[in-house]
C-alpha positions as CSV (number, residue, x, y, z in Angstrom):
1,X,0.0,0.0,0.0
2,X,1.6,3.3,-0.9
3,X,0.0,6.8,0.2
4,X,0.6,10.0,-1.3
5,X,1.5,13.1,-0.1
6,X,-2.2,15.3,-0.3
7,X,-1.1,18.5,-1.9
8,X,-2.7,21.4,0.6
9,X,-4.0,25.0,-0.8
10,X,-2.0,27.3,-1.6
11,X,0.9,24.6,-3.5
12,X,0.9,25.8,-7.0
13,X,1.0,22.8,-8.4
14,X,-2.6,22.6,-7.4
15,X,-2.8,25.4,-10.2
16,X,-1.8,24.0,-12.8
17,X,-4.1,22.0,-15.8
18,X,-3.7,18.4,-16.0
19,X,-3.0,16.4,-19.2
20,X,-5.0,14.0,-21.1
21,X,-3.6,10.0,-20.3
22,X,-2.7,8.5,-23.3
23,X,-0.7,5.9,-22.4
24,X,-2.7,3.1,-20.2
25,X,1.0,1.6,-19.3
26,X,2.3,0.5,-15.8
27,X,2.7,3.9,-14.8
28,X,-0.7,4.5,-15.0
29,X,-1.5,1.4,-13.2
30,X,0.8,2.3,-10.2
31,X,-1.0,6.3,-10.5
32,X,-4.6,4.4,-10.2
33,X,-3.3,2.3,-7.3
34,X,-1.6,5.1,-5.9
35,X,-4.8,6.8,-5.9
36,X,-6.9,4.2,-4.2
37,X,-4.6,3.4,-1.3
38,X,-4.2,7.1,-0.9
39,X,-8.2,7.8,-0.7
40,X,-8.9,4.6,1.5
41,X,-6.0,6.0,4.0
42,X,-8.0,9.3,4.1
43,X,-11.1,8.2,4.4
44,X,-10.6,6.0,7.0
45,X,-8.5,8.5,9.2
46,X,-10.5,11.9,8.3
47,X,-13.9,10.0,8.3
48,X,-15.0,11.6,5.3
49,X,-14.7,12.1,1.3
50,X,-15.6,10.1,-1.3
51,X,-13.1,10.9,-4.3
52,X,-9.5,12.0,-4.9
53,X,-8.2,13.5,-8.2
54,X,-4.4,12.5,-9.6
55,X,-3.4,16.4,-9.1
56,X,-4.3,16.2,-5.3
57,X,-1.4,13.9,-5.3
58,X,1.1,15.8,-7.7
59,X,0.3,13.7,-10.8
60,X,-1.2,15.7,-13.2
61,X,-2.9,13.4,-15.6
62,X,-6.6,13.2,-15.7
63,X,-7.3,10.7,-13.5
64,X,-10.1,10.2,-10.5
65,X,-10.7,7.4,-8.1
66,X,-14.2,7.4,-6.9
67,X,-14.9,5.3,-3.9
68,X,-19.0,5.5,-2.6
69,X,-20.7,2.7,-0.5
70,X,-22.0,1.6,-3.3
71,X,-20.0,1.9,-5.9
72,X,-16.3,2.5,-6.6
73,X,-14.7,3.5,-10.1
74,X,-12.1,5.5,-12.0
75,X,-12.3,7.9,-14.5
76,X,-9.4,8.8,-17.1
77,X,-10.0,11.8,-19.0
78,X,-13.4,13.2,-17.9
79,X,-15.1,15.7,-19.8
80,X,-18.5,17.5,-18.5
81,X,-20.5,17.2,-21.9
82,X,-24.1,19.1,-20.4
83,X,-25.3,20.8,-17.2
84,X,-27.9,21.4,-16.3
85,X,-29.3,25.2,-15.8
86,X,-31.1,24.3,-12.3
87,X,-28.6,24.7,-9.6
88,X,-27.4,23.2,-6.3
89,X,-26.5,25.4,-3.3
90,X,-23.8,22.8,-1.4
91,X,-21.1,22.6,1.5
92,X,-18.1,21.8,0.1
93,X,-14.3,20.7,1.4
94,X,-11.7,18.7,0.2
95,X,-8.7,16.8,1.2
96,X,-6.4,19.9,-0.6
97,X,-8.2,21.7,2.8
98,X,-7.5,19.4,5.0
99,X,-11.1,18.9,5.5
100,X,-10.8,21.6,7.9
101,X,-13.0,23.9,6.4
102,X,-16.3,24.1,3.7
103,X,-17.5,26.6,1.0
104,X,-21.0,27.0,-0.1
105,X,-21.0,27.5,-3.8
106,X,-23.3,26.1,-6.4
107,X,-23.1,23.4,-8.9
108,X,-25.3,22.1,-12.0
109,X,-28.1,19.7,-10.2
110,X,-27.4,17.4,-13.3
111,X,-24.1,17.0,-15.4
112,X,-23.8,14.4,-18.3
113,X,-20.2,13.1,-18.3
114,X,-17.7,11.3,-20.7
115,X,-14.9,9.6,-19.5
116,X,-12.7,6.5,-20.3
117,X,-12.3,3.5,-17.4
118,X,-9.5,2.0,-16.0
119,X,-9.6,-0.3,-19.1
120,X,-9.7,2.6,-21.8
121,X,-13.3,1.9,-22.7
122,X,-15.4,5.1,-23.5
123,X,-18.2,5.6,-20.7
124,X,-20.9,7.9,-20.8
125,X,-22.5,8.6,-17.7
126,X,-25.1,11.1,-15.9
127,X,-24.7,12.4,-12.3
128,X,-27.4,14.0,-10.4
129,X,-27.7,16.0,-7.2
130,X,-25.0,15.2,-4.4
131,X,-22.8,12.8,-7.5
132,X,-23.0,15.6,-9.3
133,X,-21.7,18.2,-7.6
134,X,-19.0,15.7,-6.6
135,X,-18.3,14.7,-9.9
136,X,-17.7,18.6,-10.9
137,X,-15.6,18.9,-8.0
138,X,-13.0,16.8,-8.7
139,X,-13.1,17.6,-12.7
140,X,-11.9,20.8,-11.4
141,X,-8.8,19.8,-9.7
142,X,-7.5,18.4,-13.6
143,X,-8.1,22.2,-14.4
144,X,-6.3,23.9,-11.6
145,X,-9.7,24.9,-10.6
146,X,-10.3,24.8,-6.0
147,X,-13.8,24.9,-4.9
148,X,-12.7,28.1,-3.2
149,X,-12.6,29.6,-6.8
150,X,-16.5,29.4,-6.7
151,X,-17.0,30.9,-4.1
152,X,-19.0,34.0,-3.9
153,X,-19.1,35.4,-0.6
154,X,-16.8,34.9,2.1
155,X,-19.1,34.5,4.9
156,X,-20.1,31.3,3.6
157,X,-16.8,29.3,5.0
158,X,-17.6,27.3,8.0
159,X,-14.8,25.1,10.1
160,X,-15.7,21.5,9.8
161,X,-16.5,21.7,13.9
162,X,-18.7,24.5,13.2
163,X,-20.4,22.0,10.1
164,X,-20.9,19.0,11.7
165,X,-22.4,20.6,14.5
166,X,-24.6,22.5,12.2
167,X,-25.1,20.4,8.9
168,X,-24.2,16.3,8.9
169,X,-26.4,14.3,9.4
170,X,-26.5,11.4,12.4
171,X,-25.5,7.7,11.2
């Protein structure tokens, strides 16, 4: 099990645009497991998150690891195709925050998606409500793009104390 290094705000390299994967070679293999063992590690010790984008670990090649109860998958070279015009007002963090804070911004309620999987076969996919706006999170890290960029007003930031006290729900 190898775990990465989580790039924190403010590192430029969180900046930069990521590059289309090409090559589905052992490199990539190795990125994709790098990715997994990196988002179980976090969400087992922070308790939250469901996703991780290569560029959060300094790789930047389009590459996401998505791991839901449900549901876990990759996706290599994701491009948001449609959104929808009805919006989503959400609390948002991310590991490049240490999870220490949120945003509220919005997000499309509904996002059709194209994207390659692990194997290089073309996938095209919808996302609604809470997938979505996760979804369009992490797209944004392989353009340099922080949820803090969408944010509108600045007393919409919260501590995460101040958020689960407020917002998350009992399980």
């Amino acid at each position: 099990m190898t775990i990465k290094e989580v790039l924190m705000i403010g590192n430029p390299k969180l900046r930069e645009k990521s590059s289309d994967l090409e090559d589905f070679n052992l490199d990539f293999v190795q990125h994709l497991q790098d990715l997994k063992d990196t988002l179980t590690y976090l969400q087992e010790t922070k308790k939250f998150g469901r996703a991780i984008a290569a560029p959060q670990i300094g790789v930047m090649k389009k590459l996401i690891c998505y791991q839901l109860p449900k549901k876990s998958f990759y996706m290599v070279n994701p491009k948001i195709t449609w959104k929808s015009e009805e919006m989503l007002n959400v609390w948002d963090s991310c590991y490049s925050f240490d999870i220490a804070f949120f945003v509220e911004i919005q997000r499309h309620k509904t996002i059709k998606v194209e994207y390659q999987d692990e194997n290089g076969n073309l996938v095209f996919e919808d996302f609604s409500d809470d997938l979505s706006e996760l979804v369009q999170h992490e797209i944004d890290h392989l353009h340099g793009i922080l949820a803090t960029d969408r944010l509108k007003d600045v007393k919409k930031i919260i501590m995460r104390s101040e958020w689960e006290r407020r917002f998350r729900k009992s399980e």
